[in-house]
C-alpha positions in Angstrom: 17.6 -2.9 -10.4 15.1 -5.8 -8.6 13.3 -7.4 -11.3 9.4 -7.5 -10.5 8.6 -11.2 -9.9 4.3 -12.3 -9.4 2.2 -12.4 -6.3 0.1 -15.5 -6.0 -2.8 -14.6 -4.1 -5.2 -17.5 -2.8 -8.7 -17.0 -2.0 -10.6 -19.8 -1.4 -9.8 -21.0 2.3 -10.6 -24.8 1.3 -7.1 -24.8 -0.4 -3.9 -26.1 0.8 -0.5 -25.5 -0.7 2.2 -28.0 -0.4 5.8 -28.2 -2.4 6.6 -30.6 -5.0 10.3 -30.2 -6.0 10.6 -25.9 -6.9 6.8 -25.8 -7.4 4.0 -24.8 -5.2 1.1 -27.9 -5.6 -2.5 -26.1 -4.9 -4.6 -28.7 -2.9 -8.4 -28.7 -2.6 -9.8 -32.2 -0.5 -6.5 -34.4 -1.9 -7.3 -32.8 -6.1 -4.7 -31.2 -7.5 -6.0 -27.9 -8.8 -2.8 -26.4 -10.3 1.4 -25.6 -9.7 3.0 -22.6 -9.5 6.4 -22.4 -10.2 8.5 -20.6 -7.3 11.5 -19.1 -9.0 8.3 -16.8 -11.2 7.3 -16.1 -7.2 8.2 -12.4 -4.9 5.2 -13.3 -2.5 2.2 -15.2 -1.7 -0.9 -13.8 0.1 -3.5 -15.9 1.1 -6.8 -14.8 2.6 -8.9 -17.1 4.9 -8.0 -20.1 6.4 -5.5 -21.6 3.4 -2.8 -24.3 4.7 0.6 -24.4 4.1 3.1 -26.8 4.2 6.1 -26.7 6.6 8.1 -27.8 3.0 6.5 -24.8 1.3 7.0 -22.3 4.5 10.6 -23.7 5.0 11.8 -23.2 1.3 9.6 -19.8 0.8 12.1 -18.9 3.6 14.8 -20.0 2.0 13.9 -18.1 -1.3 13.0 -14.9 0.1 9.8 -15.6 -1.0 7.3 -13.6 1.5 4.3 -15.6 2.5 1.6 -13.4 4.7 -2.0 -14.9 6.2 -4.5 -12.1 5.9 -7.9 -12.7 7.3 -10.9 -13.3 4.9 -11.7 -9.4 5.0 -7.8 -8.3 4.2 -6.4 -7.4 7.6 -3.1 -9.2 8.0 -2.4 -11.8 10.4 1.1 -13.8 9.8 4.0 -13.7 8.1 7.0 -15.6 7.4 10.1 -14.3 5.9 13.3 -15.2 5.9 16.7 -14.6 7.2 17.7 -10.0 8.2 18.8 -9.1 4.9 21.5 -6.0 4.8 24.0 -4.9 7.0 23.8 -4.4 10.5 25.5 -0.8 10.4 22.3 0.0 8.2 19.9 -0.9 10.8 21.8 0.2 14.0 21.9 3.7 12.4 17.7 3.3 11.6 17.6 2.2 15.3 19.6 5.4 15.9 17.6 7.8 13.8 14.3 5.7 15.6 15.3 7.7 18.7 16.2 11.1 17.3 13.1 13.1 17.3 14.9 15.9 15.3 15.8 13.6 12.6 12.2 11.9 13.0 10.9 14.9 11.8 13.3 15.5 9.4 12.6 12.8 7.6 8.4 12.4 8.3 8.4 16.1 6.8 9.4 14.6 3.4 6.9 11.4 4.2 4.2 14.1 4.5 5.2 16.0 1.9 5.0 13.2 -0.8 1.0 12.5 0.6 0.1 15.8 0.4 1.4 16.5 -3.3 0.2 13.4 -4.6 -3.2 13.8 -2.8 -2.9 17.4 -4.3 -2.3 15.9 -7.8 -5.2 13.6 -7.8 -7.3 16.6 -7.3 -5.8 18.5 -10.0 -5.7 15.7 -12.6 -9.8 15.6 -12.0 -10.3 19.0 -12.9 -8.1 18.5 -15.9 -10.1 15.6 -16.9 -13.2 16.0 -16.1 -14.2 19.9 -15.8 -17.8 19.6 -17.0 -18.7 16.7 -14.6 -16.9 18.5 -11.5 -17.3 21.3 -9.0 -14.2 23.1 -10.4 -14.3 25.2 -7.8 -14.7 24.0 -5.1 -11.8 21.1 -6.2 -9.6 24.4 -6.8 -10.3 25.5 -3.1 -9.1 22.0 -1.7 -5.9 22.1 -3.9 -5.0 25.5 -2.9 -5.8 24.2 0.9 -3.4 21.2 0.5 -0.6 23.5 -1.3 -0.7 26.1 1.8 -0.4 22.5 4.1 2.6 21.7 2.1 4.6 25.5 3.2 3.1 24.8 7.0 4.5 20.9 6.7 8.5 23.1 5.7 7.8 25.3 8.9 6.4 22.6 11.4 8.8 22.7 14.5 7.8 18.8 15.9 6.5 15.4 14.9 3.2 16.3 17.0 2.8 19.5 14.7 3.1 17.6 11.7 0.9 15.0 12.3 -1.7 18.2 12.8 -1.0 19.1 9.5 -0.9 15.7 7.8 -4.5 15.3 9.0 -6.3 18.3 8.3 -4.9 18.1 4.8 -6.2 14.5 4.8 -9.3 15.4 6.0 -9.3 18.3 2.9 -8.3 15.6 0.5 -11.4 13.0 1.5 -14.1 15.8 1.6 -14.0 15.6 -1.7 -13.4 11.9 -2.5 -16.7 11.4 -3.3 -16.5 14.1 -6.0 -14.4 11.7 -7.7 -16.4 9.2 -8.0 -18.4 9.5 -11.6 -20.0 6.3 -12.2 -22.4 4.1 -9.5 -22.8 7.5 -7.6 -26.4 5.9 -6.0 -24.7 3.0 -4.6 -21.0 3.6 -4.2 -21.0 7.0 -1.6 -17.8 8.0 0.7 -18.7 10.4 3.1 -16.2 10.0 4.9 -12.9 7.5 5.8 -14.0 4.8 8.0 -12.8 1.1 9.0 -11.8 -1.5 11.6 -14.1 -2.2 10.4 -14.9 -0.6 6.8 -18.8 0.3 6.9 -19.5 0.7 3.3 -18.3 -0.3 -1.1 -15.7 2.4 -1.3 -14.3 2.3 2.0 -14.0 -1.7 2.2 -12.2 -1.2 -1.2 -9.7 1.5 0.1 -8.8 -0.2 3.3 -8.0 -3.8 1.7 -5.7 -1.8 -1.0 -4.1 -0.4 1.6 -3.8 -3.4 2.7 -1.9 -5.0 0.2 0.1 -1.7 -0.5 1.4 -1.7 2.9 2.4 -5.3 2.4 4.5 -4.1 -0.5 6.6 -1.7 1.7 7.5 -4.0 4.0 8.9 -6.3 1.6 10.8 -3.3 -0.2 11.9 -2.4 3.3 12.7 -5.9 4.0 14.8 -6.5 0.6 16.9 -3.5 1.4 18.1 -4.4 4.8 15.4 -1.9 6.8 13.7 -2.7 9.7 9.7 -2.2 8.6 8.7 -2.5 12.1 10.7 0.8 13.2 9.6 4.0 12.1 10.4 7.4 12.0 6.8 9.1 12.2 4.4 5.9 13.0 5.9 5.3 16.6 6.6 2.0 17.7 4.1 -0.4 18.6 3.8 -4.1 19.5 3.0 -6.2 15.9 2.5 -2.8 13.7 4.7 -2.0 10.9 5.8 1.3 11.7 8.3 2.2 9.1 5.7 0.5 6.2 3.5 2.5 7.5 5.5 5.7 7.1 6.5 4.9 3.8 2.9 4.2 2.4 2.0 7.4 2.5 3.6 8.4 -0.2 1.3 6.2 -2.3 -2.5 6.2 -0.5 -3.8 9.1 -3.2 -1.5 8.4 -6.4 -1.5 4.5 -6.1 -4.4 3.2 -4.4 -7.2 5.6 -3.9 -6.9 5.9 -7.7 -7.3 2.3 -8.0 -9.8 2.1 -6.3 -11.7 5.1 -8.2 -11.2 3.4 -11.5 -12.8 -0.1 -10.1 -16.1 1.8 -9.4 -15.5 4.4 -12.4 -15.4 1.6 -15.1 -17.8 -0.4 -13.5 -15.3 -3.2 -12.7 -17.3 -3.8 -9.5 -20.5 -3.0 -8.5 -22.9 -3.1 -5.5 -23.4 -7.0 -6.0 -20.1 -7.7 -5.1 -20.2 -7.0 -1.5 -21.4 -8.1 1.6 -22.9 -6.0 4.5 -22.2 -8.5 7.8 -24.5 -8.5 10.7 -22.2 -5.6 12.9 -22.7 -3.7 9.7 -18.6 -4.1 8.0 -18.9 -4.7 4.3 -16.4 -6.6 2.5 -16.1 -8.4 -0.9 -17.1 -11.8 -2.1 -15.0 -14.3 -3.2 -15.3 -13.6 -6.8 -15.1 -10.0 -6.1 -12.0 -10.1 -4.4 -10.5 -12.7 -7.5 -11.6 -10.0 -10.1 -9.8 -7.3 -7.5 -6.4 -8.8 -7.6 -5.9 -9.7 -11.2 -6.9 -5.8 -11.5 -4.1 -5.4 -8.9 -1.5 -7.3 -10.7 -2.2 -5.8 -13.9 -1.5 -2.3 -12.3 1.6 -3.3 -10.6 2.8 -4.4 -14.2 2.2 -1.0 -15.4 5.2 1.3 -16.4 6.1 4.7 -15.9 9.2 7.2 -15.4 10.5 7.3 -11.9 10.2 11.5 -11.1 13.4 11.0 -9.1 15.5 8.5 -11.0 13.8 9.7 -14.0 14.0 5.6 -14.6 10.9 3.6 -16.3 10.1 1.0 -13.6 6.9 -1.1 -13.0 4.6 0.6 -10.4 4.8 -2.3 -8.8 8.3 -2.0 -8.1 7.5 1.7 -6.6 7.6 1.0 -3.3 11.1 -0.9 -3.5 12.6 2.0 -4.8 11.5 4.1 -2.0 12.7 1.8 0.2 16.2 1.4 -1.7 16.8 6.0 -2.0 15.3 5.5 1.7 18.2 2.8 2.7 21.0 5.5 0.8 20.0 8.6 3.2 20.4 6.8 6.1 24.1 5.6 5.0 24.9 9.0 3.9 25.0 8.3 0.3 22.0 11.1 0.1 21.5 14.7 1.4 18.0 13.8 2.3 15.2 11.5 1.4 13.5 12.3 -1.8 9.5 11.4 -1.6 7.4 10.1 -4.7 6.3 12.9 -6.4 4.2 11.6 -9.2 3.4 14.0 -12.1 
């Protein structure tokens, strides 16, 4: 199994990162504000307008160290990577499947299925914790809504039909996000799922998870020999990372959105740390965003029991796996792709 290795995230745009030897020297105006050893190094996110060496880009390369440029609000930009990785059967045969519209469904059925149990599960765990504070009811009516998607998802007959199906359930899922917030409830308020750009605290905080979780895929995907920019139910389009895409929706409810709720339910943010631009998009400060990720980290260090390989792995390395049982269906080492069902 992949051992989880860090994510060095920068966030001040006034920094510059050069390579001294197998270390990553962290610049600010010619003062050298720290080093990082690479071999401790999966990936390195930067936000802003951070520098980076051609040395640093060149061995990161080298390393298969991933190294992306996200923009100061979270929305990726670049990337550099290194050489395919896998075997060129593996990929013709993704290319293959790509163009299949029966298998496309096939496999975007299980896709679908693993978002709407997990979004199902994050409903149910509320009214198991919290059935004083909550609308029980009403929480059990969504529940049962997203349990009669998941027999409609088993009987859709095309990808079109279960996109239908994957929406309205998200739709179901989000009318009720803001039950699920507990703490901050004057200030932090979803009413409903907005971005490009995000318009308020909760849904700045959910679109630059997804951000980063997305980013995880396609390295999973990448390390495995998949192609993350060919999907099976995100269609193909120029610079979007189709397959990533299709595999992050497995973790939206279990993984991020619950992140998320926990930042504003233990009052690790609050409505000082955010900024409400002149076109009306709200995003973090720079603090914020520091105190965001080392919450990140933390959680991806967190261990629990694979449900399929019944395996404790780091949720960080979640996404991986995916990506690895994804890799075995399409060889034909699996009957079919099993999704993350968390319980």
């Amino acid at each position: 199994m992949k051992k989880l290795l860090n994510t060095l995230y920068v966030t001040n745009p006034d920094y510059y990162l050069s390579l001294d030897g197998l270390n990553i020297v962290v610049n600010e105006k010619n003062n050298e504000m720290g080093r990082v050893p690479l071999h401790n190094l999966e990936s390195i996110v930067t936000f802003g307008y951070t520098g980076v060496s051609p040395a640093l880009m060149g061995e990161c390369a080298k390393n298969n160290i991933s190294l992306s440029f996200l923009s100061y609000s979270g929305k990726f930009l670049a990337g550099v990577h290194g050489g395919v990785k896998g075997n060129v059967t593996l990929r013709k045969e993704q290319y293959a499947i790509s163009e299949n519209m029966v298998r496309c469904t096939n496999i975007a059925e299980n896709f679908i299925i693993g978002k709407i149990y997990n979004s199902k599960w994050v409903i149910e765990r509320a009214i198991r914790d919290y059935p004083l504070r909550l609308d029980i009811e009403k929480l059990r009516q969504k529940s049962q809504y997203l349990s009669n998607s998941l027999k409609m998802v088993n009987e859709a007959k095309g990808l079109d039909e279960l996109r239908g199906i994957e929406g309205e359930a998200a739709s179901v899922y989000f009318s009720v996000f803001d039950d699920l917030i507990l703490q901050q409830k004057d200030k932090f308020i979803f009413t409903t799922r907005n971005k490009r750009p995000p318009l308020d605290y909760v849904n700045a905080m959910l679109s630059f998870t997804y951000t980063l979780l997305t980013g995880m895929c396609v390295s999973g995907l990448e390390t495995v020999g998949l192609d993350p920019y060919v999907g099976f139910m995100h269609r193909d389009r120029p610079g979007r990372a189709s397959m990533a895409l299709d595999l992050v929706e497995e973790f939206r409810a279990v993984y991020a959105d619950r992140f998320v709720l926990t930042m504003i339910n233990k009052k690790i943010l609050d409505e000082s740390d955010f900024i409400t631009k002149e076109n009306g998009s709200v995003i973090m400060t720079d603090d914020a965003r520091k105190e965001f990720l080392k919450h990140w980290q933390n959680k991806k260090q967190e261990v629990i029991k694979h449900p399929f390989l019944d395996e404790k792995v780091e949720w960080g390395m979640v996404p991986y796996v995916q990506a690895m049982l994804l890799a075995r269906y399409i060889r034909g080492d699996l009957d079919e792709y099993p999704p993350f069902l968390w319980k």
